[in-house]
Backbone bond lengths (Angstrom), bond angles and torsions (degrees), N, CA, C in turn:
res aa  C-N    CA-C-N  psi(-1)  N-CA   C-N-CA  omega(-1)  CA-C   N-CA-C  phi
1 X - - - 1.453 - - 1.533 110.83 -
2 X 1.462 112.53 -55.29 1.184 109.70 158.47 1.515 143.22 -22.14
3 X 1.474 126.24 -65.28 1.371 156.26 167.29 1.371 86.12 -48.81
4 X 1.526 118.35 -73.56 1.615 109.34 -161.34 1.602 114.08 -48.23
5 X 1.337 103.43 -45.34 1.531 106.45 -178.62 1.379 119.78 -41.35
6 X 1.655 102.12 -53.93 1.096 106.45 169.73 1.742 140.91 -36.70
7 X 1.548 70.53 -51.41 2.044 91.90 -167.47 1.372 93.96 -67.66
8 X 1.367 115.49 -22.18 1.679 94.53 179.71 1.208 123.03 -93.64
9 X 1.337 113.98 -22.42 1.662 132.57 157.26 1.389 105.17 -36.58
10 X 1.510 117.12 -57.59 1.504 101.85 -170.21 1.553 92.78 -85.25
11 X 1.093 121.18 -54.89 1.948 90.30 -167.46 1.167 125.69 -46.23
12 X 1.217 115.07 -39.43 2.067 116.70 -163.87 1.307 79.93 -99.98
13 X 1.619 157.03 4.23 1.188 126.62 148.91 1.510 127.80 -122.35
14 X 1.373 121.96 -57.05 1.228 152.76 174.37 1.554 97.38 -20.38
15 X 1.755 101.21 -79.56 1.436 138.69 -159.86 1.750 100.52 -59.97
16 X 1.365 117.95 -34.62 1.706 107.11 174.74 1.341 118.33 -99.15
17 X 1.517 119.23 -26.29 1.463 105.81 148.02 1.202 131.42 -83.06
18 X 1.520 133.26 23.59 1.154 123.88 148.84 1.613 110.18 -93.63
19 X 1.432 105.51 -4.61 1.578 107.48 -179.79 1.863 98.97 -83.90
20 X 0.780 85.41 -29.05 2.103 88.52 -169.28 1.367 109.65 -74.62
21 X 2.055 104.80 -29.35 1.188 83.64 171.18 1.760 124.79 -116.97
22 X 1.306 93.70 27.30 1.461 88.35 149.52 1.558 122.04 -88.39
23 X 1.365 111.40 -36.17 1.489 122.09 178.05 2.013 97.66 -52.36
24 X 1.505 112.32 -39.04 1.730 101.63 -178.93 1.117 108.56 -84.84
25 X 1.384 134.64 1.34 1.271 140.86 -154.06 2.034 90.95 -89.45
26 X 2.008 89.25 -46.89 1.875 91.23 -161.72 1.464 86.80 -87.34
27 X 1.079 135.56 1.26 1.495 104.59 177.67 1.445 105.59 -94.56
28 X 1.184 113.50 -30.82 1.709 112.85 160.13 1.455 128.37 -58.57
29 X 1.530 111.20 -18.44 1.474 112.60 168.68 1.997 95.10 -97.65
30 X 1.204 137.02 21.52 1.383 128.00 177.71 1.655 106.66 80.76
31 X 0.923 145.49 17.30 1.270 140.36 164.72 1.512 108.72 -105.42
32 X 1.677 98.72 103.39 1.393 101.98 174.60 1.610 118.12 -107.87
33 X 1.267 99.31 15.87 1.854 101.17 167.53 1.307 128.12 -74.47
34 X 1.483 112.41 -16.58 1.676 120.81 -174.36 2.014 96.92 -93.37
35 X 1.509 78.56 124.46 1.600 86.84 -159.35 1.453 87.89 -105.64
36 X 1.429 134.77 154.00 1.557 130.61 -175.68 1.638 85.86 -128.00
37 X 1.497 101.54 154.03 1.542 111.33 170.14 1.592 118.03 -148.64
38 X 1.240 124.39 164.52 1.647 124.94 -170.10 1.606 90.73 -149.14
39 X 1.154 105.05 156.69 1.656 124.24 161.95 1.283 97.19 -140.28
40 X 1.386 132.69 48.24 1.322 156.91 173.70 1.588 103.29 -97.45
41 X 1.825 117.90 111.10 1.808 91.61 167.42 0.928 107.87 -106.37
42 X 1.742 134.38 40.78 1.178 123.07 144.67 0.982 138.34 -46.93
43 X 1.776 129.31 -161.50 1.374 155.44 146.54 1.906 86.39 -37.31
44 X 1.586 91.29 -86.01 1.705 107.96 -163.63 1.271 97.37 -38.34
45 X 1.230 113.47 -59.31 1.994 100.53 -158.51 1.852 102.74 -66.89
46 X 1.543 125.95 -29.16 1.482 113.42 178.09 1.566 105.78 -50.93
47 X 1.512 105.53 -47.87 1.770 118.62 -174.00 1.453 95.41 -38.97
48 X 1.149 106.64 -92.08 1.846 132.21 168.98 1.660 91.27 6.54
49 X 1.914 108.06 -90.77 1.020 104.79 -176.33 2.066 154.46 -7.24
50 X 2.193 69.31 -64.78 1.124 84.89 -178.79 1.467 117.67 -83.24
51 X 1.124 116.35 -25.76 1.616 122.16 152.56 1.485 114.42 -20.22
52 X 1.406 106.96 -51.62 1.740 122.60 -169.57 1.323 106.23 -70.11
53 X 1.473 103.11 -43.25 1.712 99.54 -163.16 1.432 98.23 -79.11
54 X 1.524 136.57 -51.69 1.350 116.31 146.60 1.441 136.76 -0.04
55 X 0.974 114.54 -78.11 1.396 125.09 -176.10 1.649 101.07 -81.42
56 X 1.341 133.93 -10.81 1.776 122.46 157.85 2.070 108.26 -66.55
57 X 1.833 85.18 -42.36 1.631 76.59 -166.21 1.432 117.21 -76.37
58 X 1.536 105.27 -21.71 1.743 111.67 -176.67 1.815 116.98 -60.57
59 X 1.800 98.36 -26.26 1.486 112.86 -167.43 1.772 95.11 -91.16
60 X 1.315 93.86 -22.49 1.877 95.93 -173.77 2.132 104.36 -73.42
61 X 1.655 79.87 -36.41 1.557 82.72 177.78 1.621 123.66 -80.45
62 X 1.280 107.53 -36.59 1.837 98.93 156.34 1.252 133.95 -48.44
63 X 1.617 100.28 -45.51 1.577 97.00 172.84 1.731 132.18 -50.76
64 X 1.247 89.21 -45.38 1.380 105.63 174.59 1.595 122.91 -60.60
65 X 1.519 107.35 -35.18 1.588 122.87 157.52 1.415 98.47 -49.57
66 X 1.483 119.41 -84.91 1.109 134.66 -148.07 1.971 89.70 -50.04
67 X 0.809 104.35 -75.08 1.889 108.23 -170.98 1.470 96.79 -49.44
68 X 1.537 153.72 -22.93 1.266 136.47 161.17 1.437 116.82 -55.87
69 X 1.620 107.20 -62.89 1.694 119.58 163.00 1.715 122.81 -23.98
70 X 1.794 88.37 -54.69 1.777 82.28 170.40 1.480 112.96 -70.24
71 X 0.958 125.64 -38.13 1.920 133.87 -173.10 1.768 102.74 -50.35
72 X 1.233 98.45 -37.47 1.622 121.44 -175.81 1.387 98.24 -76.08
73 X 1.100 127.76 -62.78 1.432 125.54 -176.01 1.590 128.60 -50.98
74 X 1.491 109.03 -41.89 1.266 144.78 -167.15 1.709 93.83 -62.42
75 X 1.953 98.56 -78.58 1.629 105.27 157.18 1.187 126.22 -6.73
76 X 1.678 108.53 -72.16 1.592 113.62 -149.81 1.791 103.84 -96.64
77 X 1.375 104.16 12.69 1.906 123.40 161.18 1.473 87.06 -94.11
78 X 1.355 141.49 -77.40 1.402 113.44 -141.48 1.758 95.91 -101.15
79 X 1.556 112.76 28.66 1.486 91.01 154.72 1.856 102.57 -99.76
80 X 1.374 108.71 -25.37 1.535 116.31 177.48 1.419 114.68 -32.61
81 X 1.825 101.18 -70.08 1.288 131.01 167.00 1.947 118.68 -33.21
82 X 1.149 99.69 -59.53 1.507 101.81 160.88 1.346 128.14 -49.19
83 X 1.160 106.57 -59.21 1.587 108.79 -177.78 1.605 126.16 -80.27
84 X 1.739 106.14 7.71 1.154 119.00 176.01 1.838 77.14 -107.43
85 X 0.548 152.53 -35.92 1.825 152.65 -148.12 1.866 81.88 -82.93
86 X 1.383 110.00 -51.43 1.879 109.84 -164.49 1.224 101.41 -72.67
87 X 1.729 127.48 -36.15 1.240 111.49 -179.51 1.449 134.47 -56.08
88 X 1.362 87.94 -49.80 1.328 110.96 172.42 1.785 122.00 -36.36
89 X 1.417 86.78 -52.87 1.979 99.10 -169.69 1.715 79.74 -87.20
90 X 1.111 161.61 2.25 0.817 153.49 -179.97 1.964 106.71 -73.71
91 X 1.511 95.18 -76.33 1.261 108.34 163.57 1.192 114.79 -45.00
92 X 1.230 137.63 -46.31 1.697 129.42 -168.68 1.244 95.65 -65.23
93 X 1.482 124.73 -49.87 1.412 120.03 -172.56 1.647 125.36 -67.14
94 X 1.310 102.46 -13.61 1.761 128.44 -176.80 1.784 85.37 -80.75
95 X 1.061 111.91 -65.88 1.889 117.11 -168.04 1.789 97.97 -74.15
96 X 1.122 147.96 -3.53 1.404 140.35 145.64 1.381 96.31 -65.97
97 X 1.220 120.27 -84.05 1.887 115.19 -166.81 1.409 111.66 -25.88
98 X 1.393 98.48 -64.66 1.292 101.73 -171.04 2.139 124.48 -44.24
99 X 1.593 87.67 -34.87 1.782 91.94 -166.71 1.640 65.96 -76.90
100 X 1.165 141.72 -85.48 1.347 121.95 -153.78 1.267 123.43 -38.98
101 X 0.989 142.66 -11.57 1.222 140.89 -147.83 2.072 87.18 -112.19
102 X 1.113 109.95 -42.49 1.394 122.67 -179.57 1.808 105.30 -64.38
103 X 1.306 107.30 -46.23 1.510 100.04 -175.35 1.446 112.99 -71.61
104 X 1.378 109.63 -34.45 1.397 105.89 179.05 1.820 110.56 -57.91
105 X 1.395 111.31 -39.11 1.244 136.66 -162.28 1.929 82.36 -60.87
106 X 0.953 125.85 -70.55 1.590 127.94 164.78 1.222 123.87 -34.63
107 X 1.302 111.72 -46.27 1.662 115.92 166.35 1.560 120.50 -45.14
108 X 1.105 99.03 -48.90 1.546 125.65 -145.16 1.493 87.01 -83.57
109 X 1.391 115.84 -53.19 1.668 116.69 -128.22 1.494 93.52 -94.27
């Protein structure tokens, strides 16, 4: 009776929370690809569950980081690009005045 107790102790318990917590183990080291699952409608299998949906929404929510970051990146390239584009005509237009400013200075003087 004993032994049996046991053996069932660890299967219907032991054996799926050590599965859940390796699955929380990698999402705490950043690996959110190891997906855990139960067809358990216990306690354990809600845990299980919600473990999963956790780790769907945490990976749903990086992505969305990650693809803002690029949107951000993308931005702050073609505002770079611009304001090297304004400098540029900036100066040309600084060195027009100026030769004008010199010829008149000849005109005049």
């Amino acid at each position: 009776l004993g032994f049996g107790l046991l053996w069932m102790m660890r299967h219907w318990v032991a054996q799926p929370l050590a599965s859940l917590q390796r699955a929380v183990g990698a999402i705490a080291d950043g690996d959110l690809t190891q997906s855990v699952s139960s067809s358990r409608n216990d306690e354990i299998g809600s845990l299980i569950q919600d473990a999963e949906g956790m780790r769907q929404r945490l990976a749903a929510t990086i992505g969305t980081v990650r693809n803002s970051v690029d949107s951000i990146g993308t931005a702050s390239s073609e505002i770079a690009t611009g304001n090297l584009d304004l400098s540029q005509r900036t100066e040309q237009t600084a060195s027009s005045l100026q030769n004008a400013a010199s010829s008149m200075s000849e005109l005049t003087g």
